[in-house]
N, C-alpha and C positions, 0 to 999 in steps of 0.2 A: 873707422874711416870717416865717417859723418862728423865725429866729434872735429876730427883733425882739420877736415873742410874748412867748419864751419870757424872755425879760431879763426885761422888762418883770413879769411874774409873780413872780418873783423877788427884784424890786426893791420892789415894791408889794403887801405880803401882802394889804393889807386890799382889794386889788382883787383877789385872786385867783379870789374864787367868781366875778366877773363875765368874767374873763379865759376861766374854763375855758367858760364860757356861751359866748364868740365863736370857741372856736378852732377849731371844725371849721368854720363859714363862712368865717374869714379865713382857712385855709390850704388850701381847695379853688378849684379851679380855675372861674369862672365859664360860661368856655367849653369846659371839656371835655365830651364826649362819653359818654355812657357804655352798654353793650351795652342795657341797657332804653330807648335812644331809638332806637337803633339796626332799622331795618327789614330784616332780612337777604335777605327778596327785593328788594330794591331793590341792596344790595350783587352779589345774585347776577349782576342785570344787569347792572351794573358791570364784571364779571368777565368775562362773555360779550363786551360791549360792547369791552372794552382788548383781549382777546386777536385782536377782529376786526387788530389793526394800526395802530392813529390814538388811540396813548390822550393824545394830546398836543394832540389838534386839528388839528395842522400835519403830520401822516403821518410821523412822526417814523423810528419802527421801519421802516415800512413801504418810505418812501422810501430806507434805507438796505441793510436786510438782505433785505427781500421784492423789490425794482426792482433798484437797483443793483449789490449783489451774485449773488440766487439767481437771476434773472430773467435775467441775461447770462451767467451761468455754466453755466446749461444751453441759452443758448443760443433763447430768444423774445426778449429785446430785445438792441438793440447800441446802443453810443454812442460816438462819435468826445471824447465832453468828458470832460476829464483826472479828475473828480470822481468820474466812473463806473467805480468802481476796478474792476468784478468785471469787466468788459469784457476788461480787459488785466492782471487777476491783480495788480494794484497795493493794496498794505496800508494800511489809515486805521483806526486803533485802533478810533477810537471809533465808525465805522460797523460795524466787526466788532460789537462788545459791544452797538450798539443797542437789540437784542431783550431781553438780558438786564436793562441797564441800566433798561427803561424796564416789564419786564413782572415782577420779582420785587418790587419794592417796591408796584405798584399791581396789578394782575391779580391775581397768586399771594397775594401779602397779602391781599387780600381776599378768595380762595378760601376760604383759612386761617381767615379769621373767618369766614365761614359757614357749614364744617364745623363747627369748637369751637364756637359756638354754638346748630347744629339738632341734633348728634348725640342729647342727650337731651331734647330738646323733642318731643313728639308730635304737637302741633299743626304741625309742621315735618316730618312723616315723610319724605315725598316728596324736599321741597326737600332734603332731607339726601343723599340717593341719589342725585339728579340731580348732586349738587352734586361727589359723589366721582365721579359717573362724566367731567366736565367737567372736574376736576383732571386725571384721566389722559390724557383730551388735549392738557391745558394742559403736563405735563410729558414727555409724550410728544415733541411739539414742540420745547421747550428742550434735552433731553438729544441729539435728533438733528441737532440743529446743533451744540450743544456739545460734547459726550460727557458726562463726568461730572459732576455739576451737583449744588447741594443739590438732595435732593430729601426725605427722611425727617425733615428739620430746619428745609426753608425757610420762610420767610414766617411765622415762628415767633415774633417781636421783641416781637409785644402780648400774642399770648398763654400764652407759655412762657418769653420773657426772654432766647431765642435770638438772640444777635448777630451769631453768628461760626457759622454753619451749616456743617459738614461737606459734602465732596463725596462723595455718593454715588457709588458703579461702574455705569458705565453695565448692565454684566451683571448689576447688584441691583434696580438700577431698573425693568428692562424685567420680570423678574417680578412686582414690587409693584405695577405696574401692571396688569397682566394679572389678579391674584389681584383687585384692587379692581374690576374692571370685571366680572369674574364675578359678585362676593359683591354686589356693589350692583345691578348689573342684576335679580337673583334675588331681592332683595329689595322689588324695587321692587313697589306694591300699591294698584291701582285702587280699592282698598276701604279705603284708610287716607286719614289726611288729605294732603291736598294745597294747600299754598299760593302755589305756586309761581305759576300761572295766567299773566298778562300779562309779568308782571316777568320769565317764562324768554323772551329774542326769538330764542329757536330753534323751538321746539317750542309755547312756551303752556302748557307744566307738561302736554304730553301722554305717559301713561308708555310707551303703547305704542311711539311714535316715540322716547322714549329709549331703550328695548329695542333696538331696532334702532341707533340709534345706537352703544349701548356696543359690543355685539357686531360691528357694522363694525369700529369703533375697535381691535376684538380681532382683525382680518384683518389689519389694518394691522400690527398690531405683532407679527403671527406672521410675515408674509411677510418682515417685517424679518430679524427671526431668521434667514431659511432657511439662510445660509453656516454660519453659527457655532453651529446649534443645529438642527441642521432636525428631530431629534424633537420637542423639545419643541414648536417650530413646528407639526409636524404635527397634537398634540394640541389643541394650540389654535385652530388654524383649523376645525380638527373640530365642537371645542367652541361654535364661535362659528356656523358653519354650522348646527349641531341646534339654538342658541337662537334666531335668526333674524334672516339681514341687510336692509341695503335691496335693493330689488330695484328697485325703481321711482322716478324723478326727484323721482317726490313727496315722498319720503323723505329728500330732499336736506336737510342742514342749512344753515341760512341765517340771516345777519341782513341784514336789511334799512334801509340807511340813507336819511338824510335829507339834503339837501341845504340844511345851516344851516352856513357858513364859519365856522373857527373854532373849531369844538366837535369833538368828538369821534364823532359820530352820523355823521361827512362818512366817506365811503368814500376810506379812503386814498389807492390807486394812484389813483382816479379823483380825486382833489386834485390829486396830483402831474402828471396828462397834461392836466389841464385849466389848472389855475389856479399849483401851483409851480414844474413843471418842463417845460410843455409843450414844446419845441424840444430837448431834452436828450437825447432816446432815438429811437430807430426798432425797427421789428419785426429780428428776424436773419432774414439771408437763409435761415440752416441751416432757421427754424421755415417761412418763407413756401412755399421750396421743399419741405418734407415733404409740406406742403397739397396745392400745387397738382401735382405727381409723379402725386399719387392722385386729382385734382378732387373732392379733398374740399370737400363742401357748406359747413364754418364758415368757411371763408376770407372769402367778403365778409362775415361777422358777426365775424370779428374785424379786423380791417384796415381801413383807409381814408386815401384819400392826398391829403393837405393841398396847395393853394397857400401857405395861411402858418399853420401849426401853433402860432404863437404867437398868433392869434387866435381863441379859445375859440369864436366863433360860426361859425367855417369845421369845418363837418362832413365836409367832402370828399368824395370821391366811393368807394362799396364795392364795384364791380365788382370781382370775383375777375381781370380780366383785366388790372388794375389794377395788380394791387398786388404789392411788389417790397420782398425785402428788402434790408436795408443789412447787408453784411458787418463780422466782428466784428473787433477788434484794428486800427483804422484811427483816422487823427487827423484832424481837421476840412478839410473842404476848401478848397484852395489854398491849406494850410499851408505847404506846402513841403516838409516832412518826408519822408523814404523810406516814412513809411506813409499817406502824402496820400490823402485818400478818390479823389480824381481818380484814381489811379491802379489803382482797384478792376476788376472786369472788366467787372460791371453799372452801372461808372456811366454816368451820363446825363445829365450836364451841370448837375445840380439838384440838391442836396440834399434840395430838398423834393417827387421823385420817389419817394423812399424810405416805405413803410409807417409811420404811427404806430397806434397801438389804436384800433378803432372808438370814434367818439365816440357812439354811438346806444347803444352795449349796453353794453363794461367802462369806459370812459373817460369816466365820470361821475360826479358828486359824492353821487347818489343809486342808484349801484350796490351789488349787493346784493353779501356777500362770502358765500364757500360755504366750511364748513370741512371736511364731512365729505360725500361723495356716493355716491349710488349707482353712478354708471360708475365712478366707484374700482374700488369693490368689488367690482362683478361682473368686472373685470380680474383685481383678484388671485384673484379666485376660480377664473379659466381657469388663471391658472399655476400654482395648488396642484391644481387636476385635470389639467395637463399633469405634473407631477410624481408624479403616482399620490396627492395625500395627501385628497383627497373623491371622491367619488361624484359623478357626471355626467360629462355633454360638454363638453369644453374651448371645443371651438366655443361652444356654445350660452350660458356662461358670456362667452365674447368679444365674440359677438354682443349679448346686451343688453348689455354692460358699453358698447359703442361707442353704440347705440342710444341709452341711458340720458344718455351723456355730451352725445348732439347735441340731446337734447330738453332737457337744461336750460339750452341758450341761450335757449328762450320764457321761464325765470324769470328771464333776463337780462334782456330787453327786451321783453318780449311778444311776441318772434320767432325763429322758429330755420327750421331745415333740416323740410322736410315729409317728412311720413310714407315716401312716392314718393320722394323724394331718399335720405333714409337708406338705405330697400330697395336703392335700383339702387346706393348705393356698397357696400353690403354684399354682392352679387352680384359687384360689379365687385371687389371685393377681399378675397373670401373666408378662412378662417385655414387659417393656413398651419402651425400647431403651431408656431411658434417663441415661445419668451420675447421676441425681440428684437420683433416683431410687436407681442404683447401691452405690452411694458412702452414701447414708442411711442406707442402711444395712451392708456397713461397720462399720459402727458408733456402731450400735447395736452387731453387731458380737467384737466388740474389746471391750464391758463392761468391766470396772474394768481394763483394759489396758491404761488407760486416757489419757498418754502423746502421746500414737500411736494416739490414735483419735482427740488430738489435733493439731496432724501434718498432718493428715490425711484432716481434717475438713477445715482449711489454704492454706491446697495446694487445694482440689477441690472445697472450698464453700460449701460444703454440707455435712450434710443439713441443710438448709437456718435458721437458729437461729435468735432471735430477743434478739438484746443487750440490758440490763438494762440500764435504768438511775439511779443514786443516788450521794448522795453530796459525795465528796470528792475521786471520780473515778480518775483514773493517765491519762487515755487514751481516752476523749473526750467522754463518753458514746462509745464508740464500744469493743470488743473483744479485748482482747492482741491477738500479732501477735507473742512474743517470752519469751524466760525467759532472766531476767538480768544476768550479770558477775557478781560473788563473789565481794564483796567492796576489798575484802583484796588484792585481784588482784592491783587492780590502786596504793596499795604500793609497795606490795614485785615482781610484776612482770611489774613495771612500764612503758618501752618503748613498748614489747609485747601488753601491756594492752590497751596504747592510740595508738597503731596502728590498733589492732581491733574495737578500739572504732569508731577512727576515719570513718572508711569504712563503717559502719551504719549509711543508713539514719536517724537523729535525734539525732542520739548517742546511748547510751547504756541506751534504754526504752524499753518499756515492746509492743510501741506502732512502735516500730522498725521490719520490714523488713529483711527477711533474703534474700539469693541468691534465693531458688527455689521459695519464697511467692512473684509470684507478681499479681496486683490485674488484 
């Protein structure tokens, strides 16, 4: 159109004064968008809403790198189907890269514009602080699957011109984060404006529960540190203990979905167990037996054991006395194959004797997803006091941390383990000062949160998982240690791409090494 214009004017002096009249209407764009129509709390929720996992409608990310991969790799689900690569350590590009593919152009993009556009708006105070403290989650997340990832240049392409974003070091990263979760937390101010209200579907633009949120966020990402860094760790968790964590369930971060097929409001996993992939997966036996070892109370709220699993309205039955896991690394029954599930120790003649996810609490399409919680944190909070690096009882830090985690199955479903139950397993199972203790009940407390438990699992070893063998694994019979780079990376972001590559030990595998993973 500009060409045509501009002939045109040149051809025709005596239309010119009328030419210059039409040409900023004829060569703007009718449909474009511009920041002044733009609502950037509504964006903000957008941002919340994609990093839940389902920014596709269809549990895109979710079913790939949260179920299939992290979820069988530390060992809660197992699947005998060949698709389910993390099962058996079997590589699919583009499940690896899922997360990345599907969260830097729409989540992080729209971070990015929310920040550049609240940072000097005042009627926007708030939203602006929230906004960075919910980035460092959002990159916290990516860089701990990936390693080194943009992060000081992503999601940059509307409003910087950034194409080709550098990969940050993951040991650049993890302070940048840590520095913005401070300076915005401290910044945040009950006495400024706030417009966040509705549009935040964590909090409701509440700042004190962001408070607490950032500085959780800041335990997470010290206890990370502890091998490769543990002063600085130290200061940090410090830090984040004096400015104040969650302590209580109620603190729990959460969104809460809706049950509209199709959209992106649907709770992921709980798409995938009900309506994509129902008959695909089973609980592992490694997770069922941890439960029931300790007659731990969530076992009938997580489990439930189907006659036909592909019929969404068979609820099954939740007896804890029930339910049985399906061991990992096996191929479907009466395959025939040397890893024939028939030839498991606990079978039972039925494949559908096997555990799948309660269909009452996580395995629904209006389950709520939790990103950040208080039993987290009161966990880490026992091992940075079993370490000497806070003040207090390791115990008493264990204790709620385990407590915190059994009460927020009520915001599961309206139900969990009673008061009385929690007591007598906490009697029955008192701490024992081990990490390996502690960082197990992390494991359990993050269900259904998969890729935290697989960075979780990595960084402390625990708890101790026994790797499958089977033919045609990428990573020598053991665990992956990361997720791969997008292939499309080594084209369109080429120097970026072989300079991060390069800096991983092995290169860019599954069986590669980040900064904080070391053995």
């Amino acid at each position: 159109m500009l060409l045509r214009v501009t002939i045109a004017c040149l051809i025709f002096p005596a239309l010119l004064a009328g030419c210059r009249k039409g040409f900023v209407s004829l060569n703007t764009n009718p449909d474009l968008t511009t920041a002044s129509q733009i609502n950037f709390n509504y964006l903000f929720s957008n941002a919340e809403l994609q990093t839940s996992g389902n920014t596709d409608g269809n549990g895109y990310e979710d079913w790939r790198n949260n179920l299939i991969y992290s979820g069988c790799m530390v060992q809660h689900l197992s699947s005998t189907l060949s698709y389910w690569d993390g099962d058996k350590y079997l590589y699919n590009p583009t499940y690896n890269s899922a997360y990345w593919d599907e969260n830097y152009p729409n989540s992080i993009a729209n971070i990015e514009e929310v920040i550049a556009h609240t940072q000097n708006d005042t009627a926007a105070y708030n939203l602006y602080q929230i906004a960075r403290i919910f980035r460092a989650f959002m990159f916290q997340r990516m860089t701990d699957m990936y390693g080194d990832c943009p992060y000081a240049q992503a999601g940059q392409a509307v409003t910087s011109g950034t194409f080709y974003p550098r990969y940050d070091r993951q040991q650049d990263i993890y302070p940048g984060l840590l520095q913005e979760l401070s300076d915005a937390a401290g910044k945040l101010d009950g006495t400024k404006p706030n417009t966040a209200g509705s549009a935040d579907l964590l909090y409701g633009g509440n700042i004190a529960a962001w408070k607490k949120f950032a500085f959780s966020e800041m335990v997470r990402l010290a206890m990370r540190m502890c091998k490769v860094a543990p002063d600085s760790a130290h200061v940090w968790v410090n830090r984040a203990v004096q400015g104040g964590v969650m302590s209580s369930y109620t603190d729990n971060a959460i969104i809460r979905h809706q049950a509209v097929t199709g959209t992106p409001v649907v709770n992921g996993p709980g798409l995938i167990f009900v309506s994509n992939d129902p008959n695909g997966y089973r609980l592992s036996e490694t997770f069922v037996n941890c439960l029931r070892n300790t007659a731990d109370p969530r076992l009938g709220f997580l489990g439930t054991v189907c006659s036909d699993p592909t019929n969404p309205g068979d609820m099954g039955d939740t007896a804890k006395s029930l339910q049985l896991g399906q061991p990992n690394g096996y191929d479907p029954a009466y395959s025939g194959t040397t890893y024939d599930l028939v030839n498991a120790a606990n079978w039972r003649g039925n494949a559908n004797s096997y555990s799948v996810v309660n269909r009452y609490t996580f395995a629904r399409l209006d389950a709520p997803t939790f990103f950040l919680t208080a039993g987290e944190t009161q966990l880490l909070l026992a091992e940075a006091a079993e370490r000497n690096w806070i003040n207090g009882d390791p115990a008493a830090y264990f204790n709620a941390g385990v407590t915190a985690a059994m009460q927020q199955l009520a915001q599961q479903a309206g139900a969990g383990p009673s008061t009385d139950a929690i007591t007598a397993w906490l009697a029955a199972n008192p701490y024992n000062g081990t990490l390996e203790q502690i960082n197990t009940q992390y494991w359990i407390a993050g269900f259904m949160d998969e890729n935290e438990c697989f960075a979780n699992w990595r960084r402390s070893g625990y708890p101790i998982l026994a790797a499958v063998s089977y033919p045609g694994n990428v990573t020598n019979n053991t665990i992956p240690r990361r997720f791969t780079y997008p292939q499309t990376e080594a084209s369109t972001n080429t120097a970026n791409y072989n300079a991060a590559v390069s800096r991983l030990p092995g290169g860019d595998k599954m069986t590669s090494r980040m900064w904080w993973d070391t053995p």
